[in-house]
N, C-alpha and C positions, 0 to 999 in steps of 0.2 A: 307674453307671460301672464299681463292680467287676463284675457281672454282663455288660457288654459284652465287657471284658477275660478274662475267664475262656472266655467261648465263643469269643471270637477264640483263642486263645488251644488249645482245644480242637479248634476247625475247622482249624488249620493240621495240629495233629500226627496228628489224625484223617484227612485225605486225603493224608498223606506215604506210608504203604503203596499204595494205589492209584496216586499219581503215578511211585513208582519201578516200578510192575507196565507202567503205560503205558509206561517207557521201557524195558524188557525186550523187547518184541516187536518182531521183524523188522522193516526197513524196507521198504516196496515199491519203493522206489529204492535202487542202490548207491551209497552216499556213502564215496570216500573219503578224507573230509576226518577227520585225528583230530586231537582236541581233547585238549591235557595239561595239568593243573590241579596248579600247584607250589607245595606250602604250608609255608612255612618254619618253623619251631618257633620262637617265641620265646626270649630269654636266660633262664636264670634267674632274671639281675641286672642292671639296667643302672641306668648312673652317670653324672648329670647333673653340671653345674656346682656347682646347688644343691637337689639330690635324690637321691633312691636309689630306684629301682623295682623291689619285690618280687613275679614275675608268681606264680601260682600254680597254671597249667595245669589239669589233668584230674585230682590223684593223688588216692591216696586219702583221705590226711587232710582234705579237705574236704568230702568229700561228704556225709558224717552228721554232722559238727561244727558249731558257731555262728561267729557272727565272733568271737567274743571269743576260741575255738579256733586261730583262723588266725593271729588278731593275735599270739598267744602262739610262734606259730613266726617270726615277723618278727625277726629281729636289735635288740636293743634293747627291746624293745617288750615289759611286761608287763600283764597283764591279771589284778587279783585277782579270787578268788573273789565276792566282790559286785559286783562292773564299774567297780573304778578301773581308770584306763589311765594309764600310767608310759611313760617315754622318757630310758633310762638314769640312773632313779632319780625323776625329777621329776614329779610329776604336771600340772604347769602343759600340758595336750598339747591340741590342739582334734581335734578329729574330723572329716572335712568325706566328703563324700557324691560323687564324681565330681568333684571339683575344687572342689563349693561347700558353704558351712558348712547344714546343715539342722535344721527346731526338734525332729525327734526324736533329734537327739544332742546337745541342750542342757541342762543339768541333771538334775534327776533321770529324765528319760524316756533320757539317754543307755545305762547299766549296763543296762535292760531291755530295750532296742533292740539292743546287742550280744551278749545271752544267749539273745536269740529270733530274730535275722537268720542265715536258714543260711549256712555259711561256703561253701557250694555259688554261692552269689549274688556271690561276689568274683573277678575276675579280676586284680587286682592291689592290691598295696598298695605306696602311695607313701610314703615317709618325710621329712619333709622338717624338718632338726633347725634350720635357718636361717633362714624366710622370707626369700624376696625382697623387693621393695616393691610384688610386681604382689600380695601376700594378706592380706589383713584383718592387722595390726598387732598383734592382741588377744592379745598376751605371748608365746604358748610355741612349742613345737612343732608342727605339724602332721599328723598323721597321714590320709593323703586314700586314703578306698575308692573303687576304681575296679568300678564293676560290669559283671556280662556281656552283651554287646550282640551277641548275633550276627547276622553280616551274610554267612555263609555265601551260595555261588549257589545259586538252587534253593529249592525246598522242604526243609526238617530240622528233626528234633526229638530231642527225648531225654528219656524218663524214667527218674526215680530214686526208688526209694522202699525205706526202710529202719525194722527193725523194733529194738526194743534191748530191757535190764531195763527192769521194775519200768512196763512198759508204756509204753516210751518207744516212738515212733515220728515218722517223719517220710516227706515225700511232694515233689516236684517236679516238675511237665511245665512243659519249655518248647519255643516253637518258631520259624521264620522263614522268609519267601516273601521271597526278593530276584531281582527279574528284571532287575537292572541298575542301573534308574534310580531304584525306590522298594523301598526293604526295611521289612519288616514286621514285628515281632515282638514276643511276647510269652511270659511266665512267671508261674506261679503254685506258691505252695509253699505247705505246711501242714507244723505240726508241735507233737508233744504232749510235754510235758517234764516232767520232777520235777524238784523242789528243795527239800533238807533240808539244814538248817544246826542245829546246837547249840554252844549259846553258854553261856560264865558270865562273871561280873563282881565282883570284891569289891574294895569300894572302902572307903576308913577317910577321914574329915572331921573339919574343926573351923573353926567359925564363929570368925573374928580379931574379930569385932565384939563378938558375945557371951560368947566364951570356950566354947560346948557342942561336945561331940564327939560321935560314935557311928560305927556302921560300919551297910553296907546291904551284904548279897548277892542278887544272881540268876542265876538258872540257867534257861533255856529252848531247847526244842525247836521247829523251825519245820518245817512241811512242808506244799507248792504245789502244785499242777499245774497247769501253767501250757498253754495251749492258744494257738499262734497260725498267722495265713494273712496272706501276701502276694503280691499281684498285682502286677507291671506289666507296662507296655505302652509300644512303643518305633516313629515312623515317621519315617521320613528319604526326604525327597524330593531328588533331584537332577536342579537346574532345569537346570543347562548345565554347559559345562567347569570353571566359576569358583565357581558359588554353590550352596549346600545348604543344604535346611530341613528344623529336625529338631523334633520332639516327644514329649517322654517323661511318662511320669505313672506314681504309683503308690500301693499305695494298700494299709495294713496294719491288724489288730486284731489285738492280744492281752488275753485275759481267765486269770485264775489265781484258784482257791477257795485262800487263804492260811487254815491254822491253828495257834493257837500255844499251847505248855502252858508257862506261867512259874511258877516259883517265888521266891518272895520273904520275906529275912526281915531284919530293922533289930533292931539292939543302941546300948544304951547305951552312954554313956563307961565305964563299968564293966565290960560284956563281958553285960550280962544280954540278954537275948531278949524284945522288948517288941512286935514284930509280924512273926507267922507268918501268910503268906494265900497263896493261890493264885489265877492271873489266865490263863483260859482266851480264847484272843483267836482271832476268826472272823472271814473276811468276806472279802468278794473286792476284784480290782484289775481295772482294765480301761484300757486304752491302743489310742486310737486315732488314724492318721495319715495323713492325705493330700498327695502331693508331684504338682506339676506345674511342668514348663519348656519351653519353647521358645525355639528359637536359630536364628539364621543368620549361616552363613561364609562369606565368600567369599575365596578362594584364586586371587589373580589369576599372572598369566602372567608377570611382574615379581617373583614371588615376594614381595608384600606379603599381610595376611592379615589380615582385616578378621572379629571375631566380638561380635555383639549379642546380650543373654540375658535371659530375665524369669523367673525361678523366682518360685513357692509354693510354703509350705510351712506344714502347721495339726499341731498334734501335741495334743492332750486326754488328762489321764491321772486318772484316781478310783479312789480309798481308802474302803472302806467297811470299819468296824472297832467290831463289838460286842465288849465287854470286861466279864467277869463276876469279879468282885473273894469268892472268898469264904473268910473269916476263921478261921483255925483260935486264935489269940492279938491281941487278947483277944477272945473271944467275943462276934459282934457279926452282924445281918443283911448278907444279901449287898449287895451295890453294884455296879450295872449302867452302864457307861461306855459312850458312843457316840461313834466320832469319824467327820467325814466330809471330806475333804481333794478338792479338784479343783483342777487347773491346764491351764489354754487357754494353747500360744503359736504366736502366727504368724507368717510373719518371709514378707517381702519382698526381694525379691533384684534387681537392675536390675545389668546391666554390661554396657560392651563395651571391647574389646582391639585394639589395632591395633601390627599389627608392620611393619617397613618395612626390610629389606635396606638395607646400601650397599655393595656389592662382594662377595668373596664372604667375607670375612670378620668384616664385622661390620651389626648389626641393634640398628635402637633400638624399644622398644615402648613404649606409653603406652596409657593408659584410664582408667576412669570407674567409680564400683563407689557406689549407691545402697542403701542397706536399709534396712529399717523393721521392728523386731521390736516384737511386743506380748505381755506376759506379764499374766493375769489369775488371783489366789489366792485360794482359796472354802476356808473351814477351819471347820469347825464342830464345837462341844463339846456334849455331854450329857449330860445324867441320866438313869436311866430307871427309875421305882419298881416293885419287884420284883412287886408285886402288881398295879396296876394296868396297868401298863404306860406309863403316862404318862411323855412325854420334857419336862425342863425344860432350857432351853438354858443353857449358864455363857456368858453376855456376855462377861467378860471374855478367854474363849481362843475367843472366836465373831468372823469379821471377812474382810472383801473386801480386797484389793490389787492393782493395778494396777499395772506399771510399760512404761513404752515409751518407744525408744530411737530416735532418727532418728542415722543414720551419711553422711556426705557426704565423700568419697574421690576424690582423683584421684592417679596414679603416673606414673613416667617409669625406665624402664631402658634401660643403654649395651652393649652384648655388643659386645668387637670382640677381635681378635687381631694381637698383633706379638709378631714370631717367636716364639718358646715361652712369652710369657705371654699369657694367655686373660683379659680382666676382663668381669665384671658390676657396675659400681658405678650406684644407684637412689635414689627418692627417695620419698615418700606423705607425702602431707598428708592430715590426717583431720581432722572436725571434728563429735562427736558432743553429743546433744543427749535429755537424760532427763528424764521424765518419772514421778515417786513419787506414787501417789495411794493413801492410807489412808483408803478410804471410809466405814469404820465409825466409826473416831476423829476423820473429818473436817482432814486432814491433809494436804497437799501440800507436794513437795519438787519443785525444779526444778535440774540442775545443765550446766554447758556445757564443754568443754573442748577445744579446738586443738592438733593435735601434729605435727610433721615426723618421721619416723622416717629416719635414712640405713641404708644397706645397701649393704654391698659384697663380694662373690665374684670370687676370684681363683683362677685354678691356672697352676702353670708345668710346662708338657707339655716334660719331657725325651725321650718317645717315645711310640711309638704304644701302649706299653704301662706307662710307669710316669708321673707324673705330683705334684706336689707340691699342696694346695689350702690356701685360707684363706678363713674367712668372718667378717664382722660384723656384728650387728644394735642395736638401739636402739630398743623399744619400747615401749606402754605397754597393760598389762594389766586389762578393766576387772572393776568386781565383777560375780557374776553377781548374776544379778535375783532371786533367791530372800535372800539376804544382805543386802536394802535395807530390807527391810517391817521397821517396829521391833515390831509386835504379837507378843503372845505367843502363843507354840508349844506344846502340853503332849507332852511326853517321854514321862516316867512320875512316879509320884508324888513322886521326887527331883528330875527333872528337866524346867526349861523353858530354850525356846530364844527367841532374839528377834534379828531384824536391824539394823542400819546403816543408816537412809538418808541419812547423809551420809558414807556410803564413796568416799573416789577411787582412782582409778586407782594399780595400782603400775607403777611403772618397771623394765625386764627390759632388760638388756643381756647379750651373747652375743658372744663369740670362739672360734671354734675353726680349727683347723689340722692339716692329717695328711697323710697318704701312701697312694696306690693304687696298685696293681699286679695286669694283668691280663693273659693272655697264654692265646688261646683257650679253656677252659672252666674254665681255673682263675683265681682271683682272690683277692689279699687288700687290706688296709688297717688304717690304724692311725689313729688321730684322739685328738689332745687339745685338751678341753673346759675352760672357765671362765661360770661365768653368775653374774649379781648383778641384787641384786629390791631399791627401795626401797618404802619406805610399803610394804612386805608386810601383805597382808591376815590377819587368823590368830585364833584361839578366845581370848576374854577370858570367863573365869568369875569370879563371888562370887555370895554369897547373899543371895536374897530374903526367907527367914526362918530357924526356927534348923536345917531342916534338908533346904529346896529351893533349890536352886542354877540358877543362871540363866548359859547360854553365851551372849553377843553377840559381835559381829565389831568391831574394829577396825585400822586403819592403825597399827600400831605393831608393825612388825617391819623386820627388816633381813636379807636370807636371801644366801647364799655358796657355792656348787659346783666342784667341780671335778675331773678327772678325765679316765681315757684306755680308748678303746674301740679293741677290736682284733675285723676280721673276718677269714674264709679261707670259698670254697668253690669247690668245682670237680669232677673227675670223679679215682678211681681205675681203669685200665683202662678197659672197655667197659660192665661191670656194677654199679662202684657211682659214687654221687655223694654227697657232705658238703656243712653248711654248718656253720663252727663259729664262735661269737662271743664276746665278753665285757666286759666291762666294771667297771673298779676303780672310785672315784667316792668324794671325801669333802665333809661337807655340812656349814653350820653354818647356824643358824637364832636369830637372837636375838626375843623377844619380850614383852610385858610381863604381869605380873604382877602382885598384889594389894602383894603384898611388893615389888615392882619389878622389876628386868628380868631374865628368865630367858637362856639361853645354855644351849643344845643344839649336839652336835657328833659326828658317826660319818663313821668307814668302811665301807663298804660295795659291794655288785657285785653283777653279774646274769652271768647266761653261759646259751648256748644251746647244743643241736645237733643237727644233723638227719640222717640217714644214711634214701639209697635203696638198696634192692640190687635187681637186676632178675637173677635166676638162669637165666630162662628166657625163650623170646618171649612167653609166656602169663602170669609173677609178676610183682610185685614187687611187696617188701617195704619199709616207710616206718617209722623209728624219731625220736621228738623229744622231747624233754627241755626244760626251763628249770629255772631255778633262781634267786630274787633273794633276798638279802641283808636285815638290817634295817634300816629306815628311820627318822629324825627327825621326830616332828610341834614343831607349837608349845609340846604341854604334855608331851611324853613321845615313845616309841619304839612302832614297829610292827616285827612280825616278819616274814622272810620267811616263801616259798612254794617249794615245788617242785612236780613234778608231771611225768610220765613217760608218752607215748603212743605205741601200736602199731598199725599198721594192714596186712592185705593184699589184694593186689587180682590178681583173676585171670579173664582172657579166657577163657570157655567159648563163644564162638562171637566172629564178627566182628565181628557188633554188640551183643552182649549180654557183661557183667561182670558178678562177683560181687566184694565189700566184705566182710570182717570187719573192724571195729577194738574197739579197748581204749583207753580215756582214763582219765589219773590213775591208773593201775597200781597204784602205792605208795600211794594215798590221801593226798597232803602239802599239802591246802589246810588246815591248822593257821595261823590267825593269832595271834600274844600281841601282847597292847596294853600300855603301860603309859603308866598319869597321874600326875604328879609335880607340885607345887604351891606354895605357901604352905596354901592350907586344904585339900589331898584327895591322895591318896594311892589310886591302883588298880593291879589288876591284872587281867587279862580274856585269856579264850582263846575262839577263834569257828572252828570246822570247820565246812566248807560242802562242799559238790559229792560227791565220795566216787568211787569207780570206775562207768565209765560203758561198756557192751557194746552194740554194734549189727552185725547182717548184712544187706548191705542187697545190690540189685541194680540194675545200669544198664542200659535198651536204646537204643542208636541209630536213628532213623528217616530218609528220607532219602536223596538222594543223596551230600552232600559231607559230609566226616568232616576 
């Protein structure tokens, strides 16, 4: 499959110079028929009822960055240095792939997905802080990557390939043959990464059971190179006036040699130094994904519009991790650790949508949304005897898990208009159905649960340029599938982790309310927020002996937000363009504790900004910044991030560009943690990413631009 798609894919962009040579030459007849091809530039921004569309054209900031890069310029929208995704503070966000949820932005394959996907592959990004009740229910925000589909006339193509530090690189062709009725196209990109992070952690304990204390520090250095390639391929046939059949697939591998130098050292209650060792950690990662869909629309003549869809989607991701333990205090032979981690998920996707006019201003829509996701956990422990080499397996952190989830969804939404108020008010009924299998311990959990979510969007349009909105939700957020398996997880020698399979659903309910104003290329708004989470899911620690501590999940929180987000962006003059945003937000978070209930509480904000300047017909210059604030966990605080990007981009001929950029300027992915307790007490700082240099070049192929 990927080898078809690569030579398609090749053969398009390869016969785009020959085909524009053919149309060069004289005609032997005079034709004077001329033909004018008017291609309107998308908004920057456009502003749904119940969405925000952030396109992101041609500039430069994309071209040599990841998604995680783009996301970062999105108003609202943070992305740490390890791939959590935040949405004005909250991590509760889903990710969805073209309008639909996919298993490589499911759990842990999500952060690696967005740090290896080029942000070259993005044509927009949707934000959408509300769902309706036409999207998956499952608690938070939305954040939907819309990718690039070109469906230019003609033959076209374009390559991109950029070279950076520390032998970074990256590569792109894509291309498309549309002769009306059937467009063709395809893309393939590769790309070679570094990633260094250095971390410490000093944490101070004491067993409430026992009464013993001591402290543990460590200190480690990581460093990756992570290599990856994605193909896909895109055909859309159009049968008649009314109906189109489309097909898309795609299809990616990343593999990364990870090495790591830790140091580590434990003290008594007393402060004395009872173990010094070092834990040299090797061994590589490898993530691999296959996505396919097919749909058909029909767009009748009555303005009704009938779309049916079948996605797949397999995501596979393995851990292979030698670990060499060797002992400066007290003087002892080395200890060879082996750990081996794999996780399969495949998720099923069925839906169709029907929308239906009545007049011209209002439309009810309804559908059907079926999925089937399957999650399977392979985690294996070792010994390995330094001299023989012989691996003996530890049982007890050795073990398979299973979970799979059947969803059954129907919705119904009302869109109509009397005189200046606009509503959308909706309805989903959901009806999920899980399935926990702990093959090793011989263990099955089965759980079922029924929910109505209401929804409702409203705006009261004073004019064609400023407008008042309000939205509501009511939804229920379920556990992910990694947080279900109770078997144990080994950390590191202090630490193990262990799941919940009898986690339910927490409850997320959403208000917000604000004000737009837009008035040809400039625009602002203003919005304030409130959201509340029952049964919050959250980190419950104590100890398993007097000096390993074990993290499980339970339903014992109660979390509380709220806050006001302001945006602006538009044009000054002819030459430049802004976007600026920001966001105040204070959060409280209660949850339980050994001692009993903890109670967390901050203010905090995020703010963005982005400035073009085009000096010349051949520059422009692209500046963007963020900036977020510290945040509240269950057991302690996280610190912000900043981070400062520069790019320029310059036409040396019509179809050929040149790219410099600069990412992280100031170097401010500095994270501090801190854990706060009844028995532990840390503090911890994690630097990742660091400044990142690429020059890269663009050619266009083709006729249409």
């Amino acid at each position: 499959m990927k080898r078809s798609l690569i030579l398609l894919s090749l053969n398009l962009c390869a016969g785009m110079p020959a085909l524009a040579q053919e149309t060069a030459k004289p005609a032997d007849k005079k034709d004077d028929t001329t033909v004018v091809t008017v291609t309107a530039k998308k908004p920057d921004v456009v502003r749904k009822i119940d969405s925000t569309i952030y396109n992101q054209g041609d500039s430069a900031a994309t071209q040599s960055g990841t998604a995680a890069d783009v996301l970062n310029t999105v108003p609202s929208v943070n992305v740490s240095p390890d791939g959590d995704v935040s949405l004005r503070g909250n991590g509760n966000v889903q990710i969805y792939i073209n309008g639909k949820p996919s298993a490589m932005m499911k759990g842990e394959n999500r952060a690696a997905t967005l740090q290896s996907m080029s942000g070259g592959d993005i044509a927009s990004v949707e934000v959408i802080t509300n769902p309706s009740a036409k999207y998956d229910t499952n608690g938070g925000a939305i954040v939907n990557l819309v990718l690039k589909s070109d469906r230019k006339p003609g033959a076209n193509g374009m390559l991109i390939a950029n070279i950076g530090n520390d032998d970074r690189r990256n590569a792109t062709l894509s291309g498309n043959y549309n002769n009306g009725k059937l467009n063709l196209s395809g893309r393939i990109g590769m790309r070679d990464d570094v990633r260094q992070t250095i971390n410490r952690d000093d944490r101070t304990w004491r067993n409430l059971a026992d009464g013993t204390s001591g402290r543990n520090t460590v200190s480690s250095a990581f460093f990756g190179r992570r290599q990856s390639t994605r193909v896909q391929g895109e055909i859309e046939y159009t049968l008649n006036d009314t109906d189109t059949l489309n097909f898309q697939t795609s299809a990616s591998h990343r593999y990364s040699n990870n090495h790591t130098q830790e140091f580590r050292q434990d003290f008594d209650s007393a402060g004395k130094l009872i173990r010094d060792y070092v834990r040299p950690k090797t061994g590589p990662n490898q993530q691999d994904d296959i996505e396919a869909e097919a749909s058909f629309t029909r767009n009748a003549a009555n303005g009704d519009k009938l779309t049916l869809s079948a996605n797949h989607s397999l995501t596979s991701n393995r851990n292979d991790r030698t670990i060499r333990n060797i002992y400066s205090l007290p003087v002892q032979p080395d200890r060879i650790e082996h750990f081996f981690g794999k996780t399969v998920t495949a998720s099923d996707d069925l839906k169709g949508d029907y929308n239906h006019p009545f007049g011209a201003t209002q439309e009810i829509a309804t559908g059907f949304d079926i999925q089937r996701e399957n999650n399977r956990f392979d985690t294996l422990k070792g010994d390995i005897d330094p001299t023989t080499g012989a691996e003996t397996i530890e049982t007890g952190l050795t073990n398979r898990f299973v979970v799979t989830e059947r969803l059954y969804a129907g919705y119904v939404t009302w869109q109509g208009r009397f005189g200046k108020w606009q509503f959308q008010p909706g309805a989903r009924v959901e009806g999920v159905v899980t399935r926990g299998n702990q093959i090793t311990s011989v263990m099955q959990t089965r759980s079922e649960f029924g929910n109505l979510s209401p929804t409702l969007h409203a705006a009261y349009i004073l004019s064609d340029e400023n407008r008042w909105k309000l939205s509501y939700t009511r939804s229920l957020q379920r556990p992910d599938a990694r947080d279900r398996n109770p078997f144990l997880a080994y950390t590191d020698p202090q630490n193990l982790r262990s799941g919940n399979p009898y986690l339910k659903p927490q409850t997320v309910s959403a208000l917000e309310g604000g004000y737009e104003h837009s008035r040809g290329d400039n625009s602002w708004s203003a919005t304030a927020y409130y959201r509340e989470s029952e049964r919050t899911i959250t980190d419950y620690s104590y100890f398993l002996s007097a000096d390993v501590l074990l993290t499980t999940k339970r339903n014992a929180g109660n979390g509380r937000s709220g806050g006001v987000s302001a945006k602006s962006s538009g044009k000054w003059g002819e030459k430049w363009k802004y976007s600026l945003s920001g966001n105040v937000f204070c959060a409280e978070l209660q949850a339980d504790d050994m001692s009993g209930t903890l109670r967390h509480s901050a203010v905090s904000g995020t703010a963005q900004v982005s400035l073009d300047y085009k000096p010349t017909t051949t520059d422009s210059l692209h500046l963007d910044g963020n900036l977020s604030g510290d945040t509240i966990t269950a057991q302690g605080t996280r610190s912000g991030i900043s981070a400062v990007n520069l790019s320029w981009k310059r036409k040396l001929k019509p179809r050929l560009s040149l790219t410099v950029s600069a990412s992280d300027i100031y170097n401010g992915g500095l994270v501090r943690t801190t854990m706060q307790t009844a028995s532990v007490s840390s503090v911890g700082a994690n630097l990742s990413g660091g400044r990142v240099f690429f020059v890269g070049l663009s050619y266009w192929m083709g006729g249409a631009k």
